[in-house]
C-alpha positions as CSV (number, residue, x, y, z in Angstrom):
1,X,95.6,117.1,88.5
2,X,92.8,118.6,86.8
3,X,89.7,119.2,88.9
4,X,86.0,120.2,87.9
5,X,84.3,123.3,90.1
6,X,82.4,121.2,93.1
7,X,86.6,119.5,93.3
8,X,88.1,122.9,93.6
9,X,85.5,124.3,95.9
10,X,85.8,121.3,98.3
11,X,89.4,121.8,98.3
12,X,89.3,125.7,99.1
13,X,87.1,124.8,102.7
14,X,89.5,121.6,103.7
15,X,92.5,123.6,103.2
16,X,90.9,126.6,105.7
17,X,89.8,123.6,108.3
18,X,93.5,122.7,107.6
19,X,94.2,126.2,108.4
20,X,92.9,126.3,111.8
21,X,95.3,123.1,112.8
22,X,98.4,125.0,111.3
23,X,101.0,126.3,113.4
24,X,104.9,125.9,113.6
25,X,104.3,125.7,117.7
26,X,104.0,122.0,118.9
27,X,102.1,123.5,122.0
28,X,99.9,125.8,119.9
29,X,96.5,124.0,120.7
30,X,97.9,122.5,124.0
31,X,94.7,123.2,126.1
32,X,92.6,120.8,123.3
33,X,95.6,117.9,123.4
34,X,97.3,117.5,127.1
35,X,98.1,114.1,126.8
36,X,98.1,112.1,130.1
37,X,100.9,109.9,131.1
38,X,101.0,108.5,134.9
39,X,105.1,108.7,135.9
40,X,106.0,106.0,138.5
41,X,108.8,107.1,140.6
42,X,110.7,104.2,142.7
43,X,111.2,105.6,146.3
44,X,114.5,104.0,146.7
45,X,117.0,104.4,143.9
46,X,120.5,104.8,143.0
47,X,120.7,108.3,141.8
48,X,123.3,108.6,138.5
49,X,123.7,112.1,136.4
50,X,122.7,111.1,133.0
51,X,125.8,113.0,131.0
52,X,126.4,112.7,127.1
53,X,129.0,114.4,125.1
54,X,127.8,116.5,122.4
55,X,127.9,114.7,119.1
56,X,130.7,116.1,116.7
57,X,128.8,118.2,113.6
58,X,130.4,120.0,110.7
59,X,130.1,123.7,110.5
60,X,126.7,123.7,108.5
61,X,125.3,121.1,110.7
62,X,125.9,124.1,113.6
63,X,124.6,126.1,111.9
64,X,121.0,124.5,111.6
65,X,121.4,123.5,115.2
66,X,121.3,127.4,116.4
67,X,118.8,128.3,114.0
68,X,116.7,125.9,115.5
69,X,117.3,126.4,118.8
70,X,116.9,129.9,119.0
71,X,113.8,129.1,117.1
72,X,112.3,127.2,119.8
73,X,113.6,129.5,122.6
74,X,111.1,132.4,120.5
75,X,108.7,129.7,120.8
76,X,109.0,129.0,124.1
77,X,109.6,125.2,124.1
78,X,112.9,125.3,125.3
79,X,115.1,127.4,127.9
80,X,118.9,127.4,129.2
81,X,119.2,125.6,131.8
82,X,121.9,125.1,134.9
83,X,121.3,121.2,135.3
84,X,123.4,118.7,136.1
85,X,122.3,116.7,133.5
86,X,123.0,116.7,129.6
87,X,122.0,115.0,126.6
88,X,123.6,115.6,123.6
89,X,120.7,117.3,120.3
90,X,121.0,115.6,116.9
91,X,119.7,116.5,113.6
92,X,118.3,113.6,110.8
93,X,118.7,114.1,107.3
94,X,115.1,113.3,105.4
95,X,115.3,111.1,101.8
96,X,115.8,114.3,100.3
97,X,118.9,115.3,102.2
98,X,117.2,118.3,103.7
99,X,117.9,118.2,107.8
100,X,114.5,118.7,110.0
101,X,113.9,118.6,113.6
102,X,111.4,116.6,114.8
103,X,108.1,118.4,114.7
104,X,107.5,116.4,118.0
105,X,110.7,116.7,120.6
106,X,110.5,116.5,124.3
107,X,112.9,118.9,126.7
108,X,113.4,118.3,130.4
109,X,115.2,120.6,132.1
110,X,116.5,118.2,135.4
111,X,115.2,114.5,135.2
112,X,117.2,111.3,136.6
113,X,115.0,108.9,134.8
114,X,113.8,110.2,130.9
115,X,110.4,109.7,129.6
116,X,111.6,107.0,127.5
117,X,108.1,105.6,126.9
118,X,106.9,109.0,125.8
119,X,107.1,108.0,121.8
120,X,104.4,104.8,122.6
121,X,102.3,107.5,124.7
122,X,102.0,109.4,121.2
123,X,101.5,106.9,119.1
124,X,98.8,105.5,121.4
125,X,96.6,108.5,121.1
126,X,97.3,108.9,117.5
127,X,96.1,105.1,116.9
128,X,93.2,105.7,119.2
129,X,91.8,108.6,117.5
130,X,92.1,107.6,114.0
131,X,91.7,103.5,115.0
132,X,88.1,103.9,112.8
133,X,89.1,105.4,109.7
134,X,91.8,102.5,108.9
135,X,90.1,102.3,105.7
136,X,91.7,105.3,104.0
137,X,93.9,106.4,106.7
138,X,97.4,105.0,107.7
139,X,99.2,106.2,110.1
140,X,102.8,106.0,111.5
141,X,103.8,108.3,114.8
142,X,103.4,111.7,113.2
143,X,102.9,110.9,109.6
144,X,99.6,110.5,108.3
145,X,98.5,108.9,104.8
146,X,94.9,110.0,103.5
147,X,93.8,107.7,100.6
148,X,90.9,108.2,98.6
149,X,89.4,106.1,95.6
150,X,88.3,109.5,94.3
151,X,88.3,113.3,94.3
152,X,84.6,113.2,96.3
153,X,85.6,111.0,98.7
154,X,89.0,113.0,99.4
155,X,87.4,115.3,100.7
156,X,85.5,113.9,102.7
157,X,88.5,111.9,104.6
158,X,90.0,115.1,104.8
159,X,87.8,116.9,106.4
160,X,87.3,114.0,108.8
161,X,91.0,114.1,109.4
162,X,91.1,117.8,110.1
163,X,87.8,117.7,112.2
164,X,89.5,115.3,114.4
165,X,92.5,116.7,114.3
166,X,91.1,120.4,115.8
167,X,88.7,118.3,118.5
168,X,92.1,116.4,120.2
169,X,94.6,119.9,119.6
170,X,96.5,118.3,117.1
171,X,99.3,120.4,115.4
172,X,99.8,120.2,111.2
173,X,102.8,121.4,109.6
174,X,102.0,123.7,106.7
175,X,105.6,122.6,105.2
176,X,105.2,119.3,105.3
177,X,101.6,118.7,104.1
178,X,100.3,118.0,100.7
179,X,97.1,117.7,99.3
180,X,95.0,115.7,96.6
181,X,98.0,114.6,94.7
182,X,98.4,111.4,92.3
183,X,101.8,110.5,93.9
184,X,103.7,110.9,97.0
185,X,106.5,109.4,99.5
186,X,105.4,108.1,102.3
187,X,108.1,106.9,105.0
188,X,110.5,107.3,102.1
189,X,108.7,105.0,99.3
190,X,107.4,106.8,96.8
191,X,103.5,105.5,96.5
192,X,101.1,106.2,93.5
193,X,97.9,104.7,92.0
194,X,99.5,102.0,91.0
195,X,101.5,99.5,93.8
196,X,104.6,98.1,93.7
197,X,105.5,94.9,92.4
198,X,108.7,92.5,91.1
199,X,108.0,89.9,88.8
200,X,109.8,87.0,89.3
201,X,111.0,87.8,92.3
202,X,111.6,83.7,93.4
203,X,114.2,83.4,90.7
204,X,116.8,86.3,91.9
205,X,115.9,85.5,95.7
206,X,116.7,81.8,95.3
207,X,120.7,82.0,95.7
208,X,119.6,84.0,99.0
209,X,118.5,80.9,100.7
210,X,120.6,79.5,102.3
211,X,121.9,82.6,103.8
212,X,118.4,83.0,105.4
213,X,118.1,79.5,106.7
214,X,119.8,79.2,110.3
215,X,121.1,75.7,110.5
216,X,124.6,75.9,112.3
217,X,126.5,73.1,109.5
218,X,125.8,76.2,107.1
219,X,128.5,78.5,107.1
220,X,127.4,81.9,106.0
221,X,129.2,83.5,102.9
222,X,128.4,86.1,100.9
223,X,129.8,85.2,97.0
224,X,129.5,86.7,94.2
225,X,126.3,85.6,92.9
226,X,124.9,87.1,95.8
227,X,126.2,90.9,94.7
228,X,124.8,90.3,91.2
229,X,121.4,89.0,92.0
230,X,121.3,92.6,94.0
231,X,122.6,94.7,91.1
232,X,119.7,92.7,89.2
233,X,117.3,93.2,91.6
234,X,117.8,97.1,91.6
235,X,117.8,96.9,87.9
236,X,114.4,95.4,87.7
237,X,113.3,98.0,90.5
238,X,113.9,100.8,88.0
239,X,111.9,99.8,85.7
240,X,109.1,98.3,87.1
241,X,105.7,98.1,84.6
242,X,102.3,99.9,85.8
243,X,99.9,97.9,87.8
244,X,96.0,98.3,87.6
245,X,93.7,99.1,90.4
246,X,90.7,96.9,90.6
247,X,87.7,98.5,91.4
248,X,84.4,97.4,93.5
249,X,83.0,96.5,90.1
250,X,85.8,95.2,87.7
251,X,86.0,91.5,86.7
252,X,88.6,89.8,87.9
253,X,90.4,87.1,87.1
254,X,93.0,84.9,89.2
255,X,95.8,83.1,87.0
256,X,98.2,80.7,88.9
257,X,100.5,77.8,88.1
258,X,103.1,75.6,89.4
259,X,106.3,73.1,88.4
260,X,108.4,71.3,90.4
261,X,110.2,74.2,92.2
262,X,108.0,77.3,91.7
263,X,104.5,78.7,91.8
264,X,103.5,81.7,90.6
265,X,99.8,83.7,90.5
266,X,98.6,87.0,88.8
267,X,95.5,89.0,89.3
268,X,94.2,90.4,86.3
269,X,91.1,92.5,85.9
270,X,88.6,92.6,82.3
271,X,88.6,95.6,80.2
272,X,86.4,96.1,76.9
273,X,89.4,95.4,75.0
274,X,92.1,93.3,77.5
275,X,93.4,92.0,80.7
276,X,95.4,94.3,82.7
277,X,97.9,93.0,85.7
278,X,96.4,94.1,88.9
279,X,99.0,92.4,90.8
280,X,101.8,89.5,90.8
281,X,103.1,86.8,93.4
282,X,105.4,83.7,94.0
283,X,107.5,81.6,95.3
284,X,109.7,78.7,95.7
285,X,108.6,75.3,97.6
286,X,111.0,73.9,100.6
287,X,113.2,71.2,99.5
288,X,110.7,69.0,101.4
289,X,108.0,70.5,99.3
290,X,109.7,69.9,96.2
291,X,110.4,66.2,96.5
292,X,107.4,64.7,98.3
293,X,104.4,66.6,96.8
294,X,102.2,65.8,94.3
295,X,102.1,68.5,91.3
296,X,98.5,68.6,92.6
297,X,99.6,69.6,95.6
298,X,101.7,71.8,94.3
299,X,99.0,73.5,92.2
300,X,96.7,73.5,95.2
301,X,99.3,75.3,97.0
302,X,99.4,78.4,94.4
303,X,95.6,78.6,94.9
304,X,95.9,79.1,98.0
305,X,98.4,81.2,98.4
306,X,97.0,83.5,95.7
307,X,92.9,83.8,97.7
308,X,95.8,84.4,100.9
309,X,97.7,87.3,99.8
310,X,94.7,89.1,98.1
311,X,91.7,89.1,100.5
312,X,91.3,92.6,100.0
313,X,90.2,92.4,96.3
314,X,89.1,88.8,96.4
315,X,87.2,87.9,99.9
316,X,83.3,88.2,99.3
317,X,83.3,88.7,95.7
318,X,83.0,86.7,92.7
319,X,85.9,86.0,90.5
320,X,87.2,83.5,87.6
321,X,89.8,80.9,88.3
322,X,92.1,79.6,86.0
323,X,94.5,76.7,85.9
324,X,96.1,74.3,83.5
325,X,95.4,71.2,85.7
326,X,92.7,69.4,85.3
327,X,92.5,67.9,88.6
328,X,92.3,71.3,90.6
329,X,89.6,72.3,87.7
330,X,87.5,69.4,89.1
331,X,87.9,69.9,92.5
């Protein structure tokens, strides 16, 4: 990505705020986060030793499990202990096939009862403290998605991120985070400037239907139709077109149309020279549907599932309609 001076400058100073949250040490800024949990223990209860066998691992899989532990035992997070009680450690492979601990893992020494609910406690201070920036920042458990319409507003998210990040003690992995980029996975999709989309998608998703109705006089049987509307599917997938962005000021236009089994809509937004595909929908009408509406109806229906699934670009603003039936043109 090429960036002009004031870019580059902004970038040095959020990368030393991100600095100051760095550390491989999930305790490191402990006396900033402390989250609060109240623990309710029942008075009278049948006491059980919680015991696990170790789950079987290949030699490189042990491997990484030492390295690790002995990591956190430098780190203080973890310590042998003489318990009763055992749970067994795992390790999970990334969509890269590289193994990673959890940057967040919880160790109790001697407990009956786990903190089961201690994954919702996280989350619920994570969605608290970011719960106003939902514009530009998504968040799941640990992972965090900044996006930005442009460099000068990148910045600024980030160092709103990173501000609120120091305030609550919250720890960032230097390995794991990366900055002002075009493209990136997130939660194992890889996400760029233009969306994701499959055209068409009603025609190879019909011969799933009646697999995904639940009516008992339907047996369910996969044939094999089934296995090559997949291997079409994932053909399409790898070579899906670019899709525009529309911006606060683009002119767009909403195409959508319907026949006796489908509709279908596309956003499209006005260039100098053309119309570009901002995004695609569509579907196929219930058997009810089908044989008791009107095409009206029918048309109607595209309408209004088109202004449904794109309030974001649509709600508030003005835009240009077009149909090829006259009757929704009057109405």
């Amino acid at each position: 990505m090429d960036l002009s001076e004031e870019s580059k400058l902004s970038l040095e100073n959020v990368k030393r705020l991100i600095q100051k949250n760095i550390s491989e040490n999930p305790l490191a800024w402990w006396d900033r986060n402390k989250i609060k949990a109240t623990l309710k223990i029942k008075k009278e209860c049948k006491y059980e030793y919680v015991r696990y066998k170790p789950i079987e691992m290949n030699m490189e899989e042990k491997k990484d499990m030492q390295l690790i532990s002995k990591e956190h035992i430098n780190l203080g997070l973890i310590k042998l202990g003489i318990s009763a009680h055992s749970s067994p450690g795992f390790l999970v492979r990334n969509h890269g096939e590289i193994k990673r601990d959890k940057p967040r893992t919880i160790y109790l020494e001697c407990t009956a009862n786990c903190l089961a609910n201690a994954p919702q406690i996280f989350r619920r201070k994570m969605d608290n403290l970011f719960k106003d920036y939902f514009e530009f920042m998504f968040v799941y458990i640990d992972d965090v998605l900044i996006a930005s319409k442009n460099m000068k507003d990148h910045m600024k998210h980030l160092e709103i991120f990173c501000d609120a990040c120091y305030k609550e003690g919250l720890v960032l992995s230097e390995k794991k985070a990366t900055i002002a980029v075009n493209k990136i996975e997130f939660l194992g999709i890889l996400i760029d400037e233009t969306g994701i989309f499959i055209k068409d998608l009603a025609k190879y998703r019909k011969d799933f239907r009646l697999l995904l109705k639940e009516i008992e006089s339907v047996k369910w049987k996969w044939e094999e139709i089934h296995t090559q509307r997949v291997h079409e599917l994932k053909q399409v997938c790898n070579n899906l077109p670019k899709l525009a962005i529309p911006q606060d000021d683009d002119e767009l236009v909403v195409y959508t149309d319907a026949n006796d089994y489908r509709w279908a809509a596309v956003l499209m937004k006005k260039t100098t020279t053309r119309e570009e595909p901002c995004r695609y929908t569509g579907g196929l009408f219930t058997e009810q549907q089908a044989q008791v509406w009107h095409i009206n109806e029918k048309e109607f229906f595209a309408v209004w599932k088109a202004f449904k699934k794109w309030p974001l670009f649509l709600l508030g603003k003005e835009f240009t309609l077009k149909v090829d039936n006259t009757n929704v043109k009057v109405s």
